[in-house]
N, C-alpha and C positions, 0 to 999 in steps of 0.2 A: 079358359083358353088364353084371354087376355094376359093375364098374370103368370101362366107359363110364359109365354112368351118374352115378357118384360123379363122375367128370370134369365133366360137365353141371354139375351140382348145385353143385359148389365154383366155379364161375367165374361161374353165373350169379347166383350170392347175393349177391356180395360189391356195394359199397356204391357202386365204378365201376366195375361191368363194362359188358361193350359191350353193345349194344344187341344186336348178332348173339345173344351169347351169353344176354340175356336171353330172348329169343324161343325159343331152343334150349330152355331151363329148361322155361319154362310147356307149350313144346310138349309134353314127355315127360304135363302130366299126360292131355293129350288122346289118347294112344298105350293101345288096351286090352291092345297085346299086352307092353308095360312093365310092366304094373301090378304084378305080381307083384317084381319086380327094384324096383323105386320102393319098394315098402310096405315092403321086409327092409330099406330103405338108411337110411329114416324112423326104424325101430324099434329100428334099433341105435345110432341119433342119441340114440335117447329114452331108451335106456336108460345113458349115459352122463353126462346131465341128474341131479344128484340132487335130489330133491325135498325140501322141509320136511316135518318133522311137523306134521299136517295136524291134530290132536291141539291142538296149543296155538295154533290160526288162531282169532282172534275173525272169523267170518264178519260179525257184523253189522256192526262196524267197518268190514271190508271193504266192506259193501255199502253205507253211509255214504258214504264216500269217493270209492267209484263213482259213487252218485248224487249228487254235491257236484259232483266230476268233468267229470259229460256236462253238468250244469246251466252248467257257467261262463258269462258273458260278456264281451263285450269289453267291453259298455257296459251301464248298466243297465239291466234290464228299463222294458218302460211300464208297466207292472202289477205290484203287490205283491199277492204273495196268503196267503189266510190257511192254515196248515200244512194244514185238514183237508183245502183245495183238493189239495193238492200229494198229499195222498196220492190220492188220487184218481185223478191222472194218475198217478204210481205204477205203478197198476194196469193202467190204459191203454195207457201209453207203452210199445208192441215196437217201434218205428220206431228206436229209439236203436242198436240193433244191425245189423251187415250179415247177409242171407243170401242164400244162393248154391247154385243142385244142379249140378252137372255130371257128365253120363252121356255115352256113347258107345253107339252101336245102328250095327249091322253087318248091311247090307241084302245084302250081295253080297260075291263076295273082293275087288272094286277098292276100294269107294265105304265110308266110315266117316263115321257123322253123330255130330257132337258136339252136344247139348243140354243149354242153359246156361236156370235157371227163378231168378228170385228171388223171395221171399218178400209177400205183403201187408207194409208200414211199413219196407222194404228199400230202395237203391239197392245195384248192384254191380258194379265194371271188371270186361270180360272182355279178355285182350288173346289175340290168334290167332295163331297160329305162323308167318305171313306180315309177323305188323308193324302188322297193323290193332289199332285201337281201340275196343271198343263199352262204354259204359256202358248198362244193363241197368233201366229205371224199376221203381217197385214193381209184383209180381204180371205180370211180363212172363217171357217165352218163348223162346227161338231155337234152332233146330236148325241147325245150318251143317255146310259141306264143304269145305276149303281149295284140294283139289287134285282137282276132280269131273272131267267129262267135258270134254274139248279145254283142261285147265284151271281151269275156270271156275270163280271164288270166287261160293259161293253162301248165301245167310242165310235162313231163313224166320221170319218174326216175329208174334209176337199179342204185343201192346203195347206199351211205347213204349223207343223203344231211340236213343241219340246215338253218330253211326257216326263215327270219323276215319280212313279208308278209307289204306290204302299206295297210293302210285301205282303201277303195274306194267299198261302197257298190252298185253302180252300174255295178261293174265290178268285180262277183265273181272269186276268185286264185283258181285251180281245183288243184291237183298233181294226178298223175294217178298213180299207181302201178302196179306189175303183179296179185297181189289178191285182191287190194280195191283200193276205189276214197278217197281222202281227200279233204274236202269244208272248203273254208277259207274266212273270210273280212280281220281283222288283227290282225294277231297272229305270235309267236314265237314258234315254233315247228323242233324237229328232227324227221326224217325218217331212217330206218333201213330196208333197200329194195334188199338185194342184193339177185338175182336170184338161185345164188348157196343157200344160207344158206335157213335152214330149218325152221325159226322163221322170221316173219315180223313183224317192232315193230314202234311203233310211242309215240311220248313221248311231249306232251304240257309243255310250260314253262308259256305262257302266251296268251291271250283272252281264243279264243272255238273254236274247229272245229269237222268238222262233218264227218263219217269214213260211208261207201256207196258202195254198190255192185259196183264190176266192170266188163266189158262186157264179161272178160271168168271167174267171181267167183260170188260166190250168197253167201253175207253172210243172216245171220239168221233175224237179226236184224237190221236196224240204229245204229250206235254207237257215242254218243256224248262226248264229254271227256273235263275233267274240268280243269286247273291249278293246276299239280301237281300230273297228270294221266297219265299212260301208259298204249297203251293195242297190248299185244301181241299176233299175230295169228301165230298157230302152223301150217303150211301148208302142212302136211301129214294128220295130225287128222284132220285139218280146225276148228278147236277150236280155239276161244277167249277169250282172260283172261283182265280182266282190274284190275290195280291194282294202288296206290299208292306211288309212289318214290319220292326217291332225285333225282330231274333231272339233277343237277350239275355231278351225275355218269354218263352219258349218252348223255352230249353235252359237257362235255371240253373237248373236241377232236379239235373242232374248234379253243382253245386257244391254243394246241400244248400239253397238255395234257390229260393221260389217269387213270382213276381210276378201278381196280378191284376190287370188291365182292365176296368173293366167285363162282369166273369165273372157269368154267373146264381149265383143260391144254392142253385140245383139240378147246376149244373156245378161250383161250387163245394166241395158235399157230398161226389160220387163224388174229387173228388184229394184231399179231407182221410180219406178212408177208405182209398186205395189209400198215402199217404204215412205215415199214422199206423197203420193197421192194424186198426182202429178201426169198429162200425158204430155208423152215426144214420141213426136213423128219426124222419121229419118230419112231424108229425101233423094241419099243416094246409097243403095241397097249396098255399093261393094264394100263403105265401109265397115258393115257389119260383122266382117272377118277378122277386126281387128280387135286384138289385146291387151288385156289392164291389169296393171298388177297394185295394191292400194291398199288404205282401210280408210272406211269413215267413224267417226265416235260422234262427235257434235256439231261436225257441220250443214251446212243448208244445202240445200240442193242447187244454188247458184255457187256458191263455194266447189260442191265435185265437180260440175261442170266447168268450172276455171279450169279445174285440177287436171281433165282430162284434155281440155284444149292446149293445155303445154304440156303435154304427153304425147296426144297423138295426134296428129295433121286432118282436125276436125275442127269446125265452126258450130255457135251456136247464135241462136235469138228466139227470144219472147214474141207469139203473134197472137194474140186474142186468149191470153191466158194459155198458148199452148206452146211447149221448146223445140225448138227447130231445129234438127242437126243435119247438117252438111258437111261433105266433103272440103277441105281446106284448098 
């Protein structure tokens, strides 16, 4: 077993291997009964690795460099700010880093769920032993099964996940939500699922997929939705809207940016907190009505908040690691 394994390992790492062979790789770490055989293959890697003395490492230096690092841009900022801002974000800023859990839970001897959780101020690729593609938004969720009953590729999601599904029409892709089913062959599709928010929204880039009652919601209809469609369920009213968009608003998230439309400053507040990592508490309710229109790509989260206080007639401040917005 050992030796299989290392076979996987060394084919799927290298810098062109095949795509087959990548899929093989990441498979094994979703395998609980690997795990054992993967951890000794790891740790005898690691132990071959010599390390520095860790003695004459200037950390801070290190950690200079790092923050010099994630800050670069390609172009200049629109805002200069003054160092005590910057440290500020400092403290702030977990968003710069990925993370990722992945577990396996074992309901029966057939059926093995993999659960993949990332972090508040997180994105993260998950790729599945079939070929598919999911990037994973911050503080999102998914249990999946590759090879369930009669086949069937199955996802359950609470928050927002960007699917690139493998074709394979023997083996329909389900995603489950807490108000509908999504039926998929292969297609490129975002999901907007999170439990808390009052809008569930799905957004096609590319093939077809099919939107289907789920076992505690009864929509009205089938909903099928074309390249360049969104349709969003309001789940207090349970109304569905389908409409027409730029999808490019609504999955660069994935690439590490975000674009606003005319976004409230209350909808605005919950993605700079799921993105940044970050809570703000807003201490005068009315301005919540108000609108932004923007993109972020590489700035801090003290950078948008400039951004939005010479926009719109708001105030901010840092109180015990927490942003405080008020009316101006």
């Amino acid at each position: 077993m050992a030796k299989f394994i290392k076979n996987i390992l060394n084919k799927g790492r290298v810098e062109d291997a095949e795509i087959l062979d990548k899929q093989k790789m990441y498979g094994l770490f979703h395998q609980a009964e690997k795990e054992y055989e993967l951890k000794g293959y790891l740790l005898e890697e690691l132990e071959k690795i010599e390390l520095p003395d860790t003695s004459a490492i200037n950390f801070k230096i290190l950690f200079k460099r790092l923050w010099l690092k994630t800050n670069e841009r390609k172009k200049e900022p629109r805002l200069k700010l003054i160092s005590n801002v910057i440290k500020i974000a400092a403290a702030l800023i977990v968003g710069l880093f990925l993370g990722l859990y992945i577990t396996s839970i074992k309901t029966d001897k057939e059926t093995i769920y993999h659960t993949a959780h990332t972090l508040r101020g997180s994105v993260s690729e998950v790729m599945l032993p079939d070929g598919s593609i999911i990037f994973l938004n911050s503080d999102s969720r998914i249990q999946y099964r590759v090879d369930g009953k009669n086949g069937i590729r199955e996802v359950n999601l609470n928050g927002e996940a960007w699917f690139d599904v493998k074709k394979d029409k023997k083996k329909p892709f389900i995603v489950h939500t807490p108000f509908y089913d999504i039926n998929v062959t292969g297609t490129q599709f975002d999901v907007k699922a999170y439990v808390s928010d009052s809008k569930i929204t799905t957004t096609l880039e590319k093939g077809e997929v099919r939107i289907s009652s789920s076992k505690n919601f009864k929509l009205e209809n089938e909903i099928i939705l074309k390249p360049g469609e969104q349709v969003v369920l309001n789940t207090e009213t349970k109304k569905a809207i389908i409409k027409t968009v730029n999808t490019k608003w609504f999955t660069s998230w994935k690439d590490n940016k975000l674009i606003f439309v005319n976004m409230s400053l209350k909808e605005l507040i919950v993605l700079l907190e799921r993105k940044y990592g970050v809570d703000i508490d807003v201490k005068d309710n009315a301005i919540l009505d108000l609108h932004f229109d923007g993109t972020i790509k590489n700035e801090t989260i003290i950078e948008i908040l400039e951004i939005i206080k010479k926009t719109l007639p708001v105030n901010y401040k840092i109180v015990d690691q927490k942003i405080e917005i008020t009316a101006n």
